[in-house]
N, C-alpha and C positions, 0 to 999 in steps of 0.2 A: 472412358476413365472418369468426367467427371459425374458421371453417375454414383459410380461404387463413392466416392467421395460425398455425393449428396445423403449417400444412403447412411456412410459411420456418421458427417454430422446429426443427420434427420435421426437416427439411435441410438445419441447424446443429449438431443434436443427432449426426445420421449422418456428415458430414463429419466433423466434432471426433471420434468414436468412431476413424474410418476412417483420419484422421493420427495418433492414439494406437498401433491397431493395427502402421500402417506401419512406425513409429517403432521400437515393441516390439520388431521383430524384431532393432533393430542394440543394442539395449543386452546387453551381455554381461560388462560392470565395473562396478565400485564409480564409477570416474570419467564412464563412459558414463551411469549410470543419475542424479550430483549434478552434474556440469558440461556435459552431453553431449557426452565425451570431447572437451572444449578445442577445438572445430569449428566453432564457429559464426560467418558470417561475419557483417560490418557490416550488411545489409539484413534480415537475420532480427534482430539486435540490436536494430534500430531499433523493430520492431514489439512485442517481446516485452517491450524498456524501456517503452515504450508502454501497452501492455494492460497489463499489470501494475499502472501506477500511476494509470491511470486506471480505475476500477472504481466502487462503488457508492457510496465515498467523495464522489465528482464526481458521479453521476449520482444520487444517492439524496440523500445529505448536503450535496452544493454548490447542488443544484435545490432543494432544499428552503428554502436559506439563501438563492436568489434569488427564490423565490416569496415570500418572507417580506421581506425586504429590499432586492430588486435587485441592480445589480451593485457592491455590497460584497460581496459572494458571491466575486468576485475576489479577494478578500485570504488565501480559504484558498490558491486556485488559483497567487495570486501567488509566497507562500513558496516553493513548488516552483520555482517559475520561475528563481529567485535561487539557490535551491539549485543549479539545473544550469549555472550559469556558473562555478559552483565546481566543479563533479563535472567539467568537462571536463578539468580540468590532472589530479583525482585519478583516472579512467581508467585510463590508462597505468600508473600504478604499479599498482592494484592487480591490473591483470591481470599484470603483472613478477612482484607475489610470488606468486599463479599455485595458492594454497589450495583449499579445496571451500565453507570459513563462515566466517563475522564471529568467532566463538569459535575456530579456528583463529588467528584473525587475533592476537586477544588474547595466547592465550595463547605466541605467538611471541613479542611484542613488553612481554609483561608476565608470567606466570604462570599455574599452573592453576586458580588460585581466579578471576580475571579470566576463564577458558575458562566456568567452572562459572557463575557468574554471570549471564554472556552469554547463555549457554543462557535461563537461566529469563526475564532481561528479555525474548530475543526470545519467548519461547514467549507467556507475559502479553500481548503486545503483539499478534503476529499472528496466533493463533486471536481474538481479540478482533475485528482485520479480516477475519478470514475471515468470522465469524458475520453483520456486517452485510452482504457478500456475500450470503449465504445470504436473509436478510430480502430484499431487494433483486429477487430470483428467485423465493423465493413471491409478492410482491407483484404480478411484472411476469405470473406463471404464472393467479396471482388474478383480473387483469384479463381475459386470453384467453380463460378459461374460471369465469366468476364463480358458475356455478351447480352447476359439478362438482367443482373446486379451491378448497377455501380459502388464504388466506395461509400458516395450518400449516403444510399438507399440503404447500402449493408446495414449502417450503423441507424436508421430505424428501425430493421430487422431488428436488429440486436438489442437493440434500447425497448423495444417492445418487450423480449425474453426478459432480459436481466429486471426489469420491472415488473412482469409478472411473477418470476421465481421469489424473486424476495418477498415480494407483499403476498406472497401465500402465507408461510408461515414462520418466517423472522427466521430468530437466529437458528431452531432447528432445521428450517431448511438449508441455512446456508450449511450447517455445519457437516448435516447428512450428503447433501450433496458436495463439498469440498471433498470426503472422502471417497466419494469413486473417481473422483475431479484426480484425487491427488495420486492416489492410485496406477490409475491408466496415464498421467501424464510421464510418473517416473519410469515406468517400464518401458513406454514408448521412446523416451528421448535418450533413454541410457541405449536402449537398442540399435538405436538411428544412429547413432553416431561411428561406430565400425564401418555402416553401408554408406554412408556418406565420404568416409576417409576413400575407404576403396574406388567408389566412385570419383574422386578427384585423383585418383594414380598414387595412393600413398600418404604417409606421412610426411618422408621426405619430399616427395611432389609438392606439398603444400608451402614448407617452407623455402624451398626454392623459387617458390611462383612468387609469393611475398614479399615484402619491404622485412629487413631485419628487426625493425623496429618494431612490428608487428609479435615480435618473441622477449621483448624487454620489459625489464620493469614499468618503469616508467615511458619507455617507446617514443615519440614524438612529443610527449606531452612535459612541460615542468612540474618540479615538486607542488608549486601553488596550484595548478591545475588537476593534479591529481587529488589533492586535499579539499577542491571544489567539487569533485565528484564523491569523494568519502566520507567527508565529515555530514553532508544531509542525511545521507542514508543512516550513519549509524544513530543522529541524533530520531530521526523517524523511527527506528527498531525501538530506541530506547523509550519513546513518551508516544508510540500507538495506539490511539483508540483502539482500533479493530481487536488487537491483540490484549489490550487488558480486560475488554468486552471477552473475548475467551476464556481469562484466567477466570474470571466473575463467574462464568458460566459450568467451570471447571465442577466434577462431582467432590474432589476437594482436594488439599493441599499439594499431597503427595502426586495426584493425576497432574496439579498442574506444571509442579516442579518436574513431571517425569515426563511431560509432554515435551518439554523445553530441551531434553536431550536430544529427543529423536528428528525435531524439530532444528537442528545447528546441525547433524547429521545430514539428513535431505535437502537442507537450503547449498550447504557448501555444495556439495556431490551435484545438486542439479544445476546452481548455476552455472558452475563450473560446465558442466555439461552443454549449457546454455551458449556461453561463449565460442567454446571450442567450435560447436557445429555452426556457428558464426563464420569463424574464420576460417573453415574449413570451406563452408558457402562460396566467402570471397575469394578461395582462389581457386574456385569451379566455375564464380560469373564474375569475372572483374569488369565485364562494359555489357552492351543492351541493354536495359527496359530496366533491371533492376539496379544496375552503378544509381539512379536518379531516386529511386526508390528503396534506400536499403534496410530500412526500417521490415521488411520484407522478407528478407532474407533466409528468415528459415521457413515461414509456410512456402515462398518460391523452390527452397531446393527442397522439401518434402514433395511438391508437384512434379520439378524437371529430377530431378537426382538420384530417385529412389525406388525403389520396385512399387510397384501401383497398391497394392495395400497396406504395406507400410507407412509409403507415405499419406495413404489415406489417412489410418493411424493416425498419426503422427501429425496432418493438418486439425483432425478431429480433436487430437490433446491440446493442442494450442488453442485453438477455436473454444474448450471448456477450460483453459487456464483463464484466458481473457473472461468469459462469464462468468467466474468463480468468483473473481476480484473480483469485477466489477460488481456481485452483490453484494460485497464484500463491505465493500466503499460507499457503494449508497444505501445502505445498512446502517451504517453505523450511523451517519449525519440523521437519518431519521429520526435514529433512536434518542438523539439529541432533542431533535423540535420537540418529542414526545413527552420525555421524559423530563427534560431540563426546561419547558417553555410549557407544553399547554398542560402536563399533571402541576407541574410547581408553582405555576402563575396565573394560570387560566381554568380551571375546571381539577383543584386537587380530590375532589369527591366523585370524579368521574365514575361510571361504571367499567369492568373489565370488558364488555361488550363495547361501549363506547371509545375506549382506549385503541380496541385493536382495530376499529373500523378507522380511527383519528390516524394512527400509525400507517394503514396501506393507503390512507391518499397521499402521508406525506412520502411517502415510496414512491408516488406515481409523481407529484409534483417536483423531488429533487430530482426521480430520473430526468423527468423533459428539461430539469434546468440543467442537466448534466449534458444531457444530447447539444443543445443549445450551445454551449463551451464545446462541444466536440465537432460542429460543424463550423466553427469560427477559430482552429486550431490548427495551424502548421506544424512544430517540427516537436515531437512527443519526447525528443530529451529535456527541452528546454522548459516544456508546462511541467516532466515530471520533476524537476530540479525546482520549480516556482513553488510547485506543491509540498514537496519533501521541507523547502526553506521554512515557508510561510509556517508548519507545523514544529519543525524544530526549534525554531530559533523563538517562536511565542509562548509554547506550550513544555516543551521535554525540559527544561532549567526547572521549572517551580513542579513537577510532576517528581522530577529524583528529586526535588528539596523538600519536597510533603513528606518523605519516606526518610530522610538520610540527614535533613539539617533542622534543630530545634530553634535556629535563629529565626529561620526564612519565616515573613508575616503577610499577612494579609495586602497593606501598601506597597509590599516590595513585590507580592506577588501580581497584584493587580498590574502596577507601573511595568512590571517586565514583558506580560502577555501583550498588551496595548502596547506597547514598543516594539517589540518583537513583526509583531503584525503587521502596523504602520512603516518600518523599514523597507521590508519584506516587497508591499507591496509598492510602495513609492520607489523605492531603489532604481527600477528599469522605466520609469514615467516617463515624456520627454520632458517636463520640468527637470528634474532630479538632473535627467543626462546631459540637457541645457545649460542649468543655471548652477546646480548644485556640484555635481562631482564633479567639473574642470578647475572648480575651486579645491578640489582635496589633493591631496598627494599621490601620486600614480599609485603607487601599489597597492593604495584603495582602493580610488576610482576605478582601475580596471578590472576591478575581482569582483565576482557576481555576489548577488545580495547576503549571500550567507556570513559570510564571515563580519560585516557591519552589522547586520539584525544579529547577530549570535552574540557577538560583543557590547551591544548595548542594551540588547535583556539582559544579557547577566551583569551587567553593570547597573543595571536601575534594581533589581533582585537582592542584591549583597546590597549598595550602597543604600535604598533606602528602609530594606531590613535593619541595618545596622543607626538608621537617622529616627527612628520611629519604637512603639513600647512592642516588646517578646510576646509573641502568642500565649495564650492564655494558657494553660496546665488541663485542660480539658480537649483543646484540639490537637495536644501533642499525644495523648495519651493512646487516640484513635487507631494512632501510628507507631508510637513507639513505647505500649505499654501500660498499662493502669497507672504505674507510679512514675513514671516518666518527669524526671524533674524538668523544669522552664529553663528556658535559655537564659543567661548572663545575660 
């Protein structure tokens, strides 16, 4: 068996190489190699929005959370969902203003300490998902081959791939390859899911074997803990680098708005999917090897569960879900050092030659810093919830206020990033948990960083927009207009 298995990832691994290469040969600019040269239609969009933001987060972090719970598991999935009701109206524009980064974005609409800023939240934030990417890929490499690969090892494996894929040729590679990523992942796991039920004795089998709570809303968890799970995700859907790096790249307005449909289609359908063959999992193995492991849970029941090719499949789609993102993720932080640090601060007369050679070491550099966090990393809900924070609660406030408020200014912007971030990451320190939160009121102190970092960006955002002079009639106009009048 685990041959046939070696064989679908091994003709994942060669396809994925083979549309890298193709790719390579048309990059020849700065904007070829961060937007893919502004080309990309609606149905490459769909899939590339897609794989990207489903990755190990949902497949590691969301499966684990329905092995453990059910489907509350759903309320990580959900945030996102709500996020893309909103990202459909903000499409359009952000492909109009038509940038390469989020820090671009900033410092159009605010200043260069907002650019510099941006930088470092996203960096914090998305080597942080890349790294449980990487986990996600030793573990699925681990399973295939348990007596040759350890978990480690996997994820050099893997840290090796996902860094070569991407510094081949930027975002067209990622984007070409998300689309047979996204492809074979949906048809695989919509498929698995009947042989999986059958395989556990039914539907009803399953919720018999389970805790009831396991079929509830809210299930074991409280309101405040389910709104610790949903409010990061949606605030992440709403202020994504990754994803407004796609609108940018979008062939134009309309592709990107229409991407955005099909893209809230496939996300619900598949997590949803996601979950289910979760919990479906757990009441096939509720004790051995994997109760300790459940993060696991669906490449294990694709190996024990399933007809031998299928599950090959089906390990194979996970195994390039996890790759997908993870260039996904250290893609985009590149594009950053590149774009926002060494063209705007260090060499803006660069040549296009020099650019893209500068871009794939920073490809090679954030990977190893990313491996590095994924070998120092236990439990992949909790990095993915650090990471989701750290970007929402710094960045997603002043990104919808660039677009939607003609007050928000540059010092309120500034003050809320640097706040945002500083929470974020202080919050779980043992100073903080020591000294600082046994001073606050339980129902602070015991709520994980989001909800204080989300409240005191947006508190430093409004209040000292509102203590400080209205952005100028020229930065609002980028956003909302040629004749856009100034804020009161």
């Amino acid at each position: 068996m685990s041959s046939l298995y070696a064989a679908v990832v091994g003709t994942i691994i060669l396809v994925l190489l083979a549309v890298s290469l193709a790719r390579m040969r048309k990059v020849k600019t700065k904007a070829d190699y961060l937007v893919a040269g502004r080309t990309l239609p609606a149905i490459v969009l769909v899939f590339t929005l897609l794989s990207s933001w489903i990755g190990s987060g949902s497949l590691l972090g969301g499966a684990e959370e329905a092995y453990n719970h059910g489907f509350v598991a759903l309320w990580i999935a959900g945030g996102g969902w709500v996020g893309l009701l909103f990202i459909y109206f903000i499409a359009p524009r952000a492909r109009r203003f038509a940038q390469f980064t989020i820090p671009d974005l900033l410092e159009a609409r605010y200043n260069q300490a907002a650019r510099v800023l941006g930088v470092i939240a996203v960096l914090f934030a998305y080597t942080a998902i890349t790294s449980y990417q990487l986990i996600g890929g030793g573990d699925i490499l681990h399973l295939i081959f348990p007596t040759v690969i350890t978990a480690h090892l996997g994820m050099y494996i893997l840290a090796f791939f996902v860094i070569a894929f991407t510094a081949l040729a930027g975002m067209s590679s990622v984007a070409y390859m998300d689309l047979f990523i996204g492809v074979l992942a949906t048809v695989v796991l919509i498929v698995a899911l009947p042989f999986l039920t059958h395989a556990a004795g039914g539907w009803n089998a399953v919720t018999h074997t389970l805790p009831a709570t396991h079929f509830e809303v809210l299930g074991d968890l409280s309101l405040a803990q389910a709104l610790e799970l949903w409010l990061p995700t949606f605030l992440l859907m709403l202020g994504n680098q990754s994803m407004y790096q796609k609108f940018f790249s979008a062939k134009s307005e309309r592709d990107a708005r229409i991407s955005v449909v099909g893209w809230i289609i496939g996300t619900v359908i598949l997590e949803t999917v996601i979950v289910a063959l979760a919990v479906v999992g757990s009441a096939l193995y509720r004790t051995g090897e994997i109760a300790h492991r459940p993060r696991e849970i669906l490449a294990y029941s694709a190996l024990h569960g399933m007809p031998a090719l299928l599950g090959a499949l089906m390990m194979g789609a996970i195994f390039a879900k996890v790759v997908s993102t993870a260039n996904n993720y250290l893609f985009s932080p590149a594009t950053n050092l590149i774009n926002d640090v060494f063209v705007r601060y260090i060499a803006p007369e660069a040549s296009n030659k020099r650019v893209l050679i500068i871009s794939r070491l920073m490809v090679v550099l954030l990977g190893l810093w990313a491996l590095y966090q994924a070998l120092h990393t236990g439990s992949v809900v909790k990095v993915m919830l650090y990471a989701y924070t750290v970007y929402a609660a710094a960045l997603t406030p002043v990104i919808l206020a660039a677009f939607y408020s003609r007050r928000a200014n540059a010092p309120g912007a500034v003050s809320a990033i640097a706040a945002g971030t500083f929470v974020t990451v202080f919050w779980d320190s043992s100073f903080a948990v020591q000294h600082l939160r046994t001073h606050l009121p339980a129902i602070i102190a015991q709520r994980d960083a989001i909800f204080p970092a989300l409240a005191i960006s947006v508190l430093c955002l409004v209040v000292v927009s509102a203590l400080t002079a209205s952005p100028s009639r020229e930065k609002l106009a980028q956003f909302h207009g040629e004749n856009a009048p100034a804020a009161e």
